[in-house]
TORVO-955207 format. One line per 10 residues: number of its first residue (from 1); their letters; for each residue z negated, y negated, x of C-alpha. Coordinates in Angstrom, 1 decimal. Example, Ala and Ser with C-alpha at 12.3 -4.5 7.8 and 13.67 -1.06 7.14 Angstrom:
1	as	-7.8:4.5:12.3; -7.1:1.1:13.7
//
This chain:
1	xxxxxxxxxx	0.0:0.0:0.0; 0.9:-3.7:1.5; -2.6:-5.6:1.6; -0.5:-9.2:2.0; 2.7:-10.0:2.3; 3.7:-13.4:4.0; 7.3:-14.5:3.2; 9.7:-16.9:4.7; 6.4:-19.5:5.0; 6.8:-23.0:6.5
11	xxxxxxxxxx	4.1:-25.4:7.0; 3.8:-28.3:8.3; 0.9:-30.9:10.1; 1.4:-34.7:10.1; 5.5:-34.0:10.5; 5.0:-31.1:12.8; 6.5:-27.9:11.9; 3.8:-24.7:12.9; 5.6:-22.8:10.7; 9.2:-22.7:9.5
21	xxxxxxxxxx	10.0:-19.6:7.9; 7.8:-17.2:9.5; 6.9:-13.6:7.7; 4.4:-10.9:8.0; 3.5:-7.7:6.3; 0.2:-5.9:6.3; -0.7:-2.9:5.3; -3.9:-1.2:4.0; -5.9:0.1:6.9; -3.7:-1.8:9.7
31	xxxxxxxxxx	-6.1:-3.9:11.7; -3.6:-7.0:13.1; -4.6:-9.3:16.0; -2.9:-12.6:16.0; -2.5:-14.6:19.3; -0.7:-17.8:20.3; -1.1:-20.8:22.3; -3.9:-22.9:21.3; -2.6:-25.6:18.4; 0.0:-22.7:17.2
41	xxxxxxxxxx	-1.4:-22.6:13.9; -2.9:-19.7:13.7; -6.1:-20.7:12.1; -4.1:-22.4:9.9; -2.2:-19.8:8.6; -5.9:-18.1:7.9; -6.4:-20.7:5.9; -2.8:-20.5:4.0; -3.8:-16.8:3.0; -6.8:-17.9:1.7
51	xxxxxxxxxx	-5.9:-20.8:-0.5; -7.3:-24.0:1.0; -3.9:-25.2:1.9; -0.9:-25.4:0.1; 2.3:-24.5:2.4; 5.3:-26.7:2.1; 7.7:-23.6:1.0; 7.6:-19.6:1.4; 5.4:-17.2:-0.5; 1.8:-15.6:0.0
61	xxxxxxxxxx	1.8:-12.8:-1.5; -2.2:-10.7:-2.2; -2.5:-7.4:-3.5; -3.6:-7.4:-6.9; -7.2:-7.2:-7.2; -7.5:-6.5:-3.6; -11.0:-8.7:-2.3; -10.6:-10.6:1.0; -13.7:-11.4:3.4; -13.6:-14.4:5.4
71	xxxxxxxxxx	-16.4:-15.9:7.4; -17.7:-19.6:6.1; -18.0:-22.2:8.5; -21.7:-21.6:7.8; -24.7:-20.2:5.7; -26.6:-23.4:4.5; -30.0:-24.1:5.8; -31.8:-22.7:2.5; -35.7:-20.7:1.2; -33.2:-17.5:0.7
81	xxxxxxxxxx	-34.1:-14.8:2.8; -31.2:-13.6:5.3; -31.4:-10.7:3.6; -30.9:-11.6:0.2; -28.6:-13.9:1.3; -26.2:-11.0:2.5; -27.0:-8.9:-0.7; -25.6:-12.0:-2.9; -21.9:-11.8:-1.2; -21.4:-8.9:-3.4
91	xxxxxxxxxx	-21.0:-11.1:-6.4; -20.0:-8.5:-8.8; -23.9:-6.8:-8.1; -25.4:-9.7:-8.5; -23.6:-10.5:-11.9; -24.7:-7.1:-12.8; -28.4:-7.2:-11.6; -29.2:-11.0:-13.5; -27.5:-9.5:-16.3; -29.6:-7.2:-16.6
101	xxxxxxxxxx	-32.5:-8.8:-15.9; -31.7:-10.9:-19.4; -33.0:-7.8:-21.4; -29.3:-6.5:-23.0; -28.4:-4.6:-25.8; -29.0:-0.5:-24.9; -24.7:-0.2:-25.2; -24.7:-2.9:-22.8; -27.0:-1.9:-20.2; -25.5:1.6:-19.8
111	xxxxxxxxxx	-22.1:0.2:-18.7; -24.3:-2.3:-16.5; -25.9:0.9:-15.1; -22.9:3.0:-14.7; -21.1:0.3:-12.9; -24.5:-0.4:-10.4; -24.0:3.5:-9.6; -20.6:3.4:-9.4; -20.1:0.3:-6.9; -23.6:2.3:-5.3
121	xxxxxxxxxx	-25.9:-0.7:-6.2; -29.0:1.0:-4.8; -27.5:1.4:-1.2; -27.0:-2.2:-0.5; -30.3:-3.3:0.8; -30.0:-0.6:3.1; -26.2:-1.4:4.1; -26.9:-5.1:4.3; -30.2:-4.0:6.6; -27.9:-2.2:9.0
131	xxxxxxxxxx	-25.4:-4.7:9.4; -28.2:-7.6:10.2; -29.5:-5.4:12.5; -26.2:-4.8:14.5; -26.1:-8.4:14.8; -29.5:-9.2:15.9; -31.9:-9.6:13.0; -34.4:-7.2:13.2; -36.4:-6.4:9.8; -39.0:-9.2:10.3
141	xxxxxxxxxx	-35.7:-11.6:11.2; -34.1:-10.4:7.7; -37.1:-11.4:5.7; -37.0:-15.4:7.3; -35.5:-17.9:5.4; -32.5:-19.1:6.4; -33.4:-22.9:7.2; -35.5:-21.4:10.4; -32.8:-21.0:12.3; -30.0:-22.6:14.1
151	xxxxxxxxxx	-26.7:-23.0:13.2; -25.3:-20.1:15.7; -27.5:-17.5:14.3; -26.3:-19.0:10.7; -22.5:-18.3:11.6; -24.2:-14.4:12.7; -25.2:-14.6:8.8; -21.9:-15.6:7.3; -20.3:-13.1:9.6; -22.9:-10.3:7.9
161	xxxxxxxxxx	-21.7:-11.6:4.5; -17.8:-11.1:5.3; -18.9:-7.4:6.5; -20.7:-6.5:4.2; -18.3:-7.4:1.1; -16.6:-4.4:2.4; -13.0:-6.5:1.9; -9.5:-4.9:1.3; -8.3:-8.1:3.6; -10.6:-9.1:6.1
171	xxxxxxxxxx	-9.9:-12.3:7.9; -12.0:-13.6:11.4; -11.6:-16.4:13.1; -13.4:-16.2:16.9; -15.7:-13.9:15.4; -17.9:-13.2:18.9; -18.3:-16.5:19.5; -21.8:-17.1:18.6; -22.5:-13.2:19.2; -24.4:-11.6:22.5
181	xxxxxxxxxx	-22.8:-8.8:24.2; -25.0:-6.5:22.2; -23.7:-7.8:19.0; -20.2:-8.3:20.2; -20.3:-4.4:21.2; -21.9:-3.6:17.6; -18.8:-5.5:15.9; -16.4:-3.6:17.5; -17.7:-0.7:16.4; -18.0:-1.7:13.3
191	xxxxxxxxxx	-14.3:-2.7:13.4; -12.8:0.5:14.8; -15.0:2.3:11.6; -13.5:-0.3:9.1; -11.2:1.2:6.7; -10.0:-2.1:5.1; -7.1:-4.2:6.5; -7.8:-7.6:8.9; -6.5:-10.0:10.7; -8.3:-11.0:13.5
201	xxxxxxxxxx	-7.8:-13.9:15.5; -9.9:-13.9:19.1; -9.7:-14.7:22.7; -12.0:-11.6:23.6; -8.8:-9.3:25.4; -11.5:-6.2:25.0; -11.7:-6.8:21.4; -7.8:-6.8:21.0; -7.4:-3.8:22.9; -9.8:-1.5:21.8
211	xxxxxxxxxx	-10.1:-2.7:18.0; -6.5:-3.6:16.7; -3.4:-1.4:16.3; -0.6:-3.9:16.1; -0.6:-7.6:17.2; 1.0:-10.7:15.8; 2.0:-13.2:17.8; 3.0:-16.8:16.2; 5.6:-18.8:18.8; 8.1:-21.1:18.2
221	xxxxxxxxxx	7.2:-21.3:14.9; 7.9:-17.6:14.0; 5.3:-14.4:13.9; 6.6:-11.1:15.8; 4.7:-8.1:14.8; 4.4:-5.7:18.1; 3.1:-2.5:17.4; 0.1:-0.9:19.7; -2.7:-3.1:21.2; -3.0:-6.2:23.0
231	xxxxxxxxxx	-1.9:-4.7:26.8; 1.0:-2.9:25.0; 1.9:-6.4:24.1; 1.2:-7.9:27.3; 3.4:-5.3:28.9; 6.3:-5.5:26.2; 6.6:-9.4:26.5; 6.6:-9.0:30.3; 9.8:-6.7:29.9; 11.6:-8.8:27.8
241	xxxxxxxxxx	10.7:-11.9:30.1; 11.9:-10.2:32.6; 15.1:-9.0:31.0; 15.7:-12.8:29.7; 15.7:-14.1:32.9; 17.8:-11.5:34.3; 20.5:-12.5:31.5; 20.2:-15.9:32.5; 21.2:-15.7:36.3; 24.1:-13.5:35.1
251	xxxxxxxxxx	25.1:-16.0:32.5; 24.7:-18.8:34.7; 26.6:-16.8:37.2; 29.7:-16.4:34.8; 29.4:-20.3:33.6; 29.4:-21.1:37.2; 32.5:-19.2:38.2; 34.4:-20.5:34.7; 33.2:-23.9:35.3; 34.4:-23.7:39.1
261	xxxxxxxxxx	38.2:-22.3:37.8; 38.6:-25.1:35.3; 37.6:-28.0:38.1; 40.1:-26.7:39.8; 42.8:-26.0:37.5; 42.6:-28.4:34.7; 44.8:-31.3:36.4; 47.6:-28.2:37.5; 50.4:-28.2:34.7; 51.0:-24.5:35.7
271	xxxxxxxxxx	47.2:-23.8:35.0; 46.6:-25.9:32.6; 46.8:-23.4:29.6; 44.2:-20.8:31.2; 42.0:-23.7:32.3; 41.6:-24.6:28.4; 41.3:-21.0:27.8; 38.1:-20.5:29.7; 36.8:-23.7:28.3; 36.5:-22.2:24.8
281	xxxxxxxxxx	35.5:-19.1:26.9; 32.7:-21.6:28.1; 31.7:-23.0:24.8; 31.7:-19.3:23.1; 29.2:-18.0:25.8; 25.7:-17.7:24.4; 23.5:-20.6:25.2; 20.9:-19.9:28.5; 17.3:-19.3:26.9; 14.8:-20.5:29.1
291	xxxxxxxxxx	11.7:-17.7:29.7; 9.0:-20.5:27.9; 5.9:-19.8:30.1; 2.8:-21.8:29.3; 1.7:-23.6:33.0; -0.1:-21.2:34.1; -3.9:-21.5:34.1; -5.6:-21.8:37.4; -9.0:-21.8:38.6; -10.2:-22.4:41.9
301	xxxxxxxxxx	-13.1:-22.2:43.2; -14.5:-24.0:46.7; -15.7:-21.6:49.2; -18.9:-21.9:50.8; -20.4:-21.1:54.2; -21.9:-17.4:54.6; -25.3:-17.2:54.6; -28.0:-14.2:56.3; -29.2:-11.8:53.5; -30.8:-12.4:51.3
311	xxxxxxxxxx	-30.0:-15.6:49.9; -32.7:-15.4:47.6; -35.9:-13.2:46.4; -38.7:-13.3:43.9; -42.0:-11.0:44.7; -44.2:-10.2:41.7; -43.1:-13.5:39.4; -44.1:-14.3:36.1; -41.7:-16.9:33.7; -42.1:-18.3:30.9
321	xxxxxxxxxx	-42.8:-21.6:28.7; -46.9:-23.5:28.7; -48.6:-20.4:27.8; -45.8:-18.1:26.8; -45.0:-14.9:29.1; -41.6:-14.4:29.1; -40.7:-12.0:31.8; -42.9:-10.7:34.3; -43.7:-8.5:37.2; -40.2:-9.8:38.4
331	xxxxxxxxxx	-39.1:-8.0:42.0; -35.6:-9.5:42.3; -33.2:-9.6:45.9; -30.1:-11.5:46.0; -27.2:-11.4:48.6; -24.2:-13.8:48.7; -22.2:-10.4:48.0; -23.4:-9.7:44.9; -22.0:-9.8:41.2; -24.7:-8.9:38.5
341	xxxxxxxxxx	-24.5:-9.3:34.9; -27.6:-9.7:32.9; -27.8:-7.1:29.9; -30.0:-7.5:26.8; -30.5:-9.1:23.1; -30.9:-12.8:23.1; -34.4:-13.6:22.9; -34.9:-11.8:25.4; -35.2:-13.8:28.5; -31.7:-13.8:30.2
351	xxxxxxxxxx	-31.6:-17.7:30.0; -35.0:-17.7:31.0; -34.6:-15.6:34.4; -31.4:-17.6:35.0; -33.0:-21.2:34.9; -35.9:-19.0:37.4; -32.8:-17.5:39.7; -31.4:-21.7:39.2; -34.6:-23.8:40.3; -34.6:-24.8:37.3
361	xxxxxxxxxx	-37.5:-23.8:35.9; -40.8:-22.9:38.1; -42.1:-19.4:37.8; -45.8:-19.5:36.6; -46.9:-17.3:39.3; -45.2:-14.7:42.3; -43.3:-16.3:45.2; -39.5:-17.0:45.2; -37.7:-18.0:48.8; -34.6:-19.7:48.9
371	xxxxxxxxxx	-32.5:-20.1:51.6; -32.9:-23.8:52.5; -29.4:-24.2:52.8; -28.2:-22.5:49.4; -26.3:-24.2:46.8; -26.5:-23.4:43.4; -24.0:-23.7:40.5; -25.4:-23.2:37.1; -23.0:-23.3:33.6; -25.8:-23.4:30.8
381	xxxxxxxxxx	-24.6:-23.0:27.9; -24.7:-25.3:25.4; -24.1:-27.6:28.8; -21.4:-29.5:27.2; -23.9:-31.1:24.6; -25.2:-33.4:27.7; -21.5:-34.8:28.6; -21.0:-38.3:27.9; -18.1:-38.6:24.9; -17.1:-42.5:25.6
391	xxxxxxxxxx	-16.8:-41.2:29.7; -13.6:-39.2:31.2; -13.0:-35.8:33.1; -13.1:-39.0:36.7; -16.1:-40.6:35.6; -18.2:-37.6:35.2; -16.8:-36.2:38.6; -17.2:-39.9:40.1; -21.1:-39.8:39.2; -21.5:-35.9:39.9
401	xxxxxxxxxx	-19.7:-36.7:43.5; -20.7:-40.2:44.5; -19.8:-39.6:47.8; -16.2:-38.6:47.0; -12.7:-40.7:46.6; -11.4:-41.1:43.4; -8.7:-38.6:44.9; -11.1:-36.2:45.9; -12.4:-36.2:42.4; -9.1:-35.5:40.8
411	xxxxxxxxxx	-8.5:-32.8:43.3; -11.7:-31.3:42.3; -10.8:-31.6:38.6; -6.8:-30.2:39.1; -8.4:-27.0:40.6; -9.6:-25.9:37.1; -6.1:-27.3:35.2; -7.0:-30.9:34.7; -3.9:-33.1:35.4; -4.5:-36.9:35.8
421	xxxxxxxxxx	-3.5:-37.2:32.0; -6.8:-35.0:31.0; -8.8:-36.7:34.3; -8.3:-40.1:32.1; -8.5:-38.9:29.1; -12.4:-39.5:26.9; -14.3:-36.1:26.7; -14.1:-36.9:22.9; -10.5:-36.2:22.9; -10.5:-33.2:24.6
431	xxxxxxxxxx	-10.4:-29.6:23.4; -13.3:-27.1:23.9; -11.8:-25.2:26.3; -11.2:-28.6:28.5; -14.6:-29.8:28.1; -15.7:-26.0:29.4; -13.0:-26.8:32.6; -14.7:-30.2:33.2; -18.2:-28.3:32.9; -16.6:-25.4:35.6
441	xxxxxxxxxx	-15.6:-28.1:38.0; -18.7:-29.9:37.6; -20.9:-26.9:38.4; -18.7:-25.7:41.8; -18.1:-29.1:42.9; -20.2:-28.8:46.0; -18.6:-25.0:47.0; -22.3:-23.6:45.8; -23.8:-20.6:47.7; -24.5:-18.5:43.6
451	xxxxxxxxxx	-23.2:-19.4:40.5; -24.6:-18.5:37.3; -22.4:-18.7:34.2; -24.3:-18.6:31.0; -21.9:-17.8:28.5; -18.8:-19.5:30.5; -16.1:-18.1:28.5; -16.7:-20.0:24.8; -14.5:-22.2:24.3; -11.9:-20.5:26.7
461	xxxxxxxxxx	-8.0:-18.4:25.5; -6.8:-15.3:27.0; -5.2:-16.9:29.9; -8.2:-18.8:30.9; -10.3:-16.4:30.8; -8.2:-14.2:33.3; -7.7:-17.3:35.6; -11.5:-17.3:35.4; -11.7:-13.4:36.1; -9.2:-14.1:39.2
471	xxxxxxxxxx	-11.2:-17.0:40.7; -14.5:-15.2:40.9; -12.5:-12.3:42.7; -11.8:-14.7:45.5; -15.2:-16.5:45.1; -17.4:-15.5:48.1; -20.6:-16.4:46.4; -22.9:-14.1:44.7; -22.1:-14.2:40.8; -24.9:-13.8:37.9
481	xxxxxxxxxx	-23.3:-13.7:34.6; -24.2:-14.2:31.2; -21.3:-13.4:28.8; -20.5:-11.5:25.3; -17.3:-10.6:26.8; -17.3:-7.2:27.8; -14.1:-7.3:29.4; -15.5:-10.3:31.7; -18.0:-8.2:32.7; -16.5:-5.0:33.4
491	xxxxxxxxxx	-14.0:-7.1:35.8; -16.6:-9.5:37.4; -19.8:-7.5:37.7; -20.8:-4.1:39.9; -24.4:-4.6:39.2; -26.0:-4.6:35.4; -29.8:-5.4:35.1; -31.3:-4.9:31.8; -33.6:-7.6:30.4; -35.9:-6.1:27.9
501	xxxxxxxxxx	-39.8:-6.0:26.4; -40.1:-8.5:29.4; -39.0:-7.0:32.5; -35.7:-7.0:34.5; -34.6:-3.8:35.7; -31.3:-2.3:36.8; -29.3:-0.6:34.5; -27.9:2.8:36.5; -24.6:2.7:34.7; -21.7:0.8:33.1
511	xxxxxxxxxx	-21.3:-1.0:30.3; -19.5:2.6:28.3; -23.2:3.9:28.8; -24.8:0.5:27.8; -22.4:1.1:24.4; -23.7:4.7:24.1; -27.3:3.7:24.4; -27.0:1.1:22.0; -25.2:3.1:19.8; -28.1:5.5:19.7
521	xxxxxxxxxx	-30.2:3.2:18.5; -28.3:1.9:15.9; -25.5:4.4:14.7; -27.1:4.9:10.9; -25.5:8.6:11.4; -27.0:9.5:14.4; -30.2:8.3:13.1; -29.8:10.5:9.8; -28.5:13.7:12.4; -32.3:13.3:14.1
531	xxxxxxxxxx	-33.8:12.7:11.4; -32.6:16.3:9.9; -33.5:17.9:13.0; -29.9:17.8:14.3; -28.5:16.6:17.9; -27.6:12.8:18.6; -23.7:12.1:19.0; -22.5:14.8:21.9; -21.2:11.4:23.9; -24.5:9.5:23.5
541	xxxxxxxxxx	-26.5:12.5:25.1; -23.3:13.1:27.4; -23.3:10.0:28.7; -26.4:9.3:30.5; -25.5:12.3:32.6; -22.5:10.5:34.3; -24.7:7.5:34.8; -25.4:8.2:38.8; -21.4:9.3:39.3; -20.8:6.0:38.1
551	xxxxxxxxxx	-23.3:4.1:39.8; -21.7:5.9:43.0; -18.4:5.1:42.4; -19.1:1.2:42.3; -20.8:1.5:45.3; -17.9:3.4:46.9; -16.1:0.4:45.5; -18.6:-2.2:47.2; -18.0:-0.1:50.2; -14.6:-0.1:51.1
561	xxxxxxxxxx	-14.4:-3.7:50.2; -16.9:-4.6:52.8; -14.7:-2.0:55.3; -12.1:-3.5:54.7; -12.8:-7.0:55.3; -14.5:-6.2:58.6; -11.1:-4.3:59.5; -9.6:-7.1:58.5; -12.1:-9.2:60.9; -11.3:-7.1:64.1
571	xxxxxxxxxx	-7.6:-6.8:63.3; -7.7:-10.7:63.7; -9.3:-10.3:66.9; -7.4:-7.3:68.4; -4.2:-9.8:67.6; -5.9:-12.6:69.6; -3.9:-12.9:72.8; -7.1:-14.7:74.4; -9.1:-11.8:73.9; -7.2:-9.9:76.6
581	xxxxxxxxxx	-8.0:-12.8:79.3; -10.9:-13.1:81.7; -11.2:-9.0:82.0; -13.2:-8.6:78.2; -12.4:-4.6:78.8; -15.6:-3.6:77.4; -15.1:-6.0:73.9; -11.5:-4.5:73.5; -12.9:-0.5:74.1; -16.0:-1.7:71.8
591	xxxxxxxxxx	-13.5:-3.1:68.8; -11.3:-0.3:69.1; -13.6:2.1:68.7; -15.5:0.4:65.5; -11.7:0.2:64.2; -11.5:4.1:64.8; -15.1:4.4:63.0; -13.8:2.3:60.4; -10.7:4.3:59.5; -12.1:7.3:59.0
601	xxxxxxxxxx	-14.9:6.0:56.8; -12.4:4.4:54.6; -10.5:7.6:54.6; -13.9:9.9:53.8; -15.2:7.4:51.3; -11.5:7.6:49.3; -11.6:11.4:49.3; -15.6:10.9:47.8; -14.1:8.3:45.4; -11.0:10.7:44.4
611	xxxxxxxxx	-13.4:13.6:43.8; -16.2:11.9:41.5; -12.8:10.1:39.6; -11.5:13.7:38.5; -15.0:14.7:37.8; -15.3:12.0:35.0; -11.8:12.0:33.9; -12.8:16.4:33.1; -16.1:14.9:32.0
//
């Protein structure tokens, strides 16, 4: 059965087209990730489907009495509980339930009753529970009134709402923005179980890969439907790129040669005739397409100087706030090599231990050494709240780098993608994901030593986001990362620490075990299978059991990247003609030898790294 149908649709913003006679077609059960450039539309065309804009021509056509879930901006600040909240988006219950409540005739309430059990009235509390749980709210959170909290959690609260409507169309916009990496993971999960149709618009590449089956993307006005997941599209668009731009240098080859013949011939009356010939040859030839590539995104980040180990330690700490314990019995070692993402709800204290790990907030007992010549880069955030909205990209970098020319500022800012348009340009004006490329460039600005990104990837698209991944590849700076993106930190991080019941401790794992725990805490079946005496999930007891091949296999990983950039180190020198002047015999035999050592460590460690790779792949 087709869920929607969208047919020949143009619409148009303040005179400019987004849409001119695009289509789409979905089909009950097909989940359908949309992408484009940022400004494409494709919120807009969310909005289209659901009737608060009128398109200037085309047709939207709904399934008859098919229900569509969408997310509200937000749940108002309110008395009603979060749970009841949930339980009232089910509006054909709640009809029911006050109906009832009013004391019917007997006729009456039987059909009232047999439609509560048919639509299964007396499993919603539990199903609403469940899914206010996978996004954070634990049973004493559920009972709060709404007003107590802040607007984030509120949009976790109108996401529960969309979910739990249990929607024939289901339409999200961003929907992990204001989500954890705990309840990011949970709403994929609950997407890959969802039966209903969606369209899903999102930045989060893990979410499009693992949660969607086709992708639609809206360009040039038009939307494509590619069949697969987002890296299927990735690769298909990189083929046809590829093939367009091939066509072009063999078209441009042919005008080139026609063109040359007719310059040539055009003023010979013996040649004239063939001359004009190849001139309508010319004019019939298909028009060269350029391959329309966005600028590509770039981030760079300054390096800094290398430090001796460790750069940073904390011996039996305690944090918190006044009187308030947050974390303690904190045992922490930092090198400049090392890339750890913090695991664990929010509440929790991950913010916490990063203002700690920032100097940013003083631990209320245990001691902490710094090196005195670290730098530290910290993205908090809601960071962007403290920018000024009358100042520019150059005023904030002016003040941040007094120091610094006005072209040294610019540089600074062009390394994350702000030209001198966007340098001039008021922060009110810009987008979210500039204002989070102002706040990047702020943060590195003085080549820092660590950088700790709470949350960095917000307000950032796909391509930023992998410019981001690609920078902190060449970054030579320890990383601590705070992110909801699981797709971030499975690229970024080889270390996980949990933070939880007020401790930090290192997770011995990845983030597919992470997924597994967390789904047996909160997989209503495997809960049921317990309770009944029966075995958890066969891949949630599996798991753990992997945990120290894993754990292994990044540190193989660490390894030969350490290997290899000492090889690289005495390749350099080997190579250095000076080296071999003033009789250095001994230094040559000595970094031959330790090049020797080298090689065959690189070559047992790949055989150990081969070996434990089959052993998960049978696993």
């Amino acid at each position: 059965m087709t869920v929607l149908t969208i047919q020949d649709l143009t619409i148009r913003m303040a005179g400019r087209p987004l849409m001119e006679g695009a289509s789409l077609q979905v089909d009950d059960g097909r989940k359908v990730g949309l992408v484009g450039r940022n400004g494409a539309g494709k919120s807009t065309l969310l909005k289209a489907i659901l009737g608060e804009l009128q398109p200037d021509s085309g047709e939207i056509r709904i399934a008859q009495r098919a229900r569509i879930g969408h997310v509200a901006q937000e749940t108002p600040a309110g008395d009603t509980s979060l749970l009841d909240i949930v339980l009232e988006a089910d509006t054909e219950r709640a009809g029911l339930l006050a109906e009832l409540e009013g004391h019917p005739e007997a006729i009456r309430a039987g059909e009232i009753h047999e439609r509560l059990i048919a639509i299964q009235a007396d499993a919603a509390p539990a199903r609403a529970a469940t899914i206010l749980a996978g996004l954070g709210f634990d049973a004493a959170a559920q009972a709060r009134p709404s007003k107590e909290y802040s607007g984030g959690w509120r949009m976790r609260v109108s996401l529960a709402r969309a979910l739990f409507l249990e929607p024939d169309l289901l339409l999200l916009d961003e929907p992990t923005n204001h989500l954890d990496l705990e309840a990011a993971m949970w709403l994929e999960g609950w997407i890959q179980r969802f039966g209903g149709a969606a369209i899903i618009i999102s930045h989060d590449r893990g979410l499009l890969e693992r949660c969607v089956d086709s992708i639609a993307h809206l360009d040039r006005q038009k939307i494509t439907l590619y069949p697969g997941n987002f890296e299927n599209f990735v690769r298909v668009r990189t083929e046809r790129a590829a093939q367009q731009a091939a066509m072009n240098v063999k078209l441009a080859a042919q005008r080139a040669h026609m063109q040359s013949f007719v310059d040539r011939f055009r003023a010979k009356a013996t040649k004239a005739r063939q001359a004009q010939s190849r001139l309508k040859a010319l004019e019939r030839m298909p028009a060269i397409e350029s391959v329309i590539e966005d600028h590509a995104t770039q981030f760079v980040f300054p390096q800094p100087e290398q430090l001796p180990p460790p750069i940073l330690t904390v011996n039996r700490g305690q944090a918190g706030y006044g009187d308030h314990v947050v974390l303690r019995n904190l045992d922490i070692r930092i090198d400049q090599e090392d890339r750890i993402a913090l695991l664990g709800a929010n509440g929790n204290g991950k913010s916490t231990l990063a203002k700690v790990l920032a100097g940013r907030l003083a631990p209320m007992s245990g001691d902490v050494h710094r090196d005195r010549r670290m730098r530290v880069g910290y993205f908090a955030q809601h960071q962007e709240d403290d920018l000024d909205l009358d100042g520019t990209p150059l005023t904030h970098m002016a003040e941040a780098m007094p120091k610094s020319t006005a072209t040294q500022c610019r540089s600074q800012l062009a390394r994350f993608g702000l030209d001198a348009n966007r340098a001039d340009t008021k922060v009110s004006g810009l987008s979210g994901g500039e204002k989070a490329r102002l706040l990047m460039a702020l943060t590195t600005r003085d080549a820092p030593h660590m950088l700790i990104l709470d949350e960095p990837t917000n307000h950032l698209d796909i391509d930023a986001r992998d410019a981001l991944v690609k920078a902190l590849a060449d970054y030579e700076g320890a990383v601590i990362l705070i992110s909801h993106d699981p797709h971030l930190v499975e690229l970024v991080a080889d270390r996980l620490w949990l933070v939880a019941d007020g401790k930090v401790t290192p997770f011995e794992g990845d983030l597919d075990d992470y997924r597994a725990q967390l789904g047996g805490r909160t997989s209503g079946a495997t809960k049921r299978e317990e309770k009944k005496g029966g075995k958890p999930a066969p891949q949630v007891e599996a798991r753990p059991q992997h945990a120290p091949l894993r754990a292994r296999l990044k540190g193989i990983e660490l390894t030969l990247s350490k290997l290899a950039e000492e090889a690289k180190v005495i390749e350099g020198a080997l190579a250095n003609p000076k080296l071999y002047e003033g009789g250095k015999t001994d230094l040559i035999a000595r970094a031959t030898a330790r090049r020797a050592a080298i090689a065959k460590d690189v070559e047992r460690l790949e055989t150990e790294w081969l070996g434990i790779t089959e052993q998960l792949e049978a696993a």
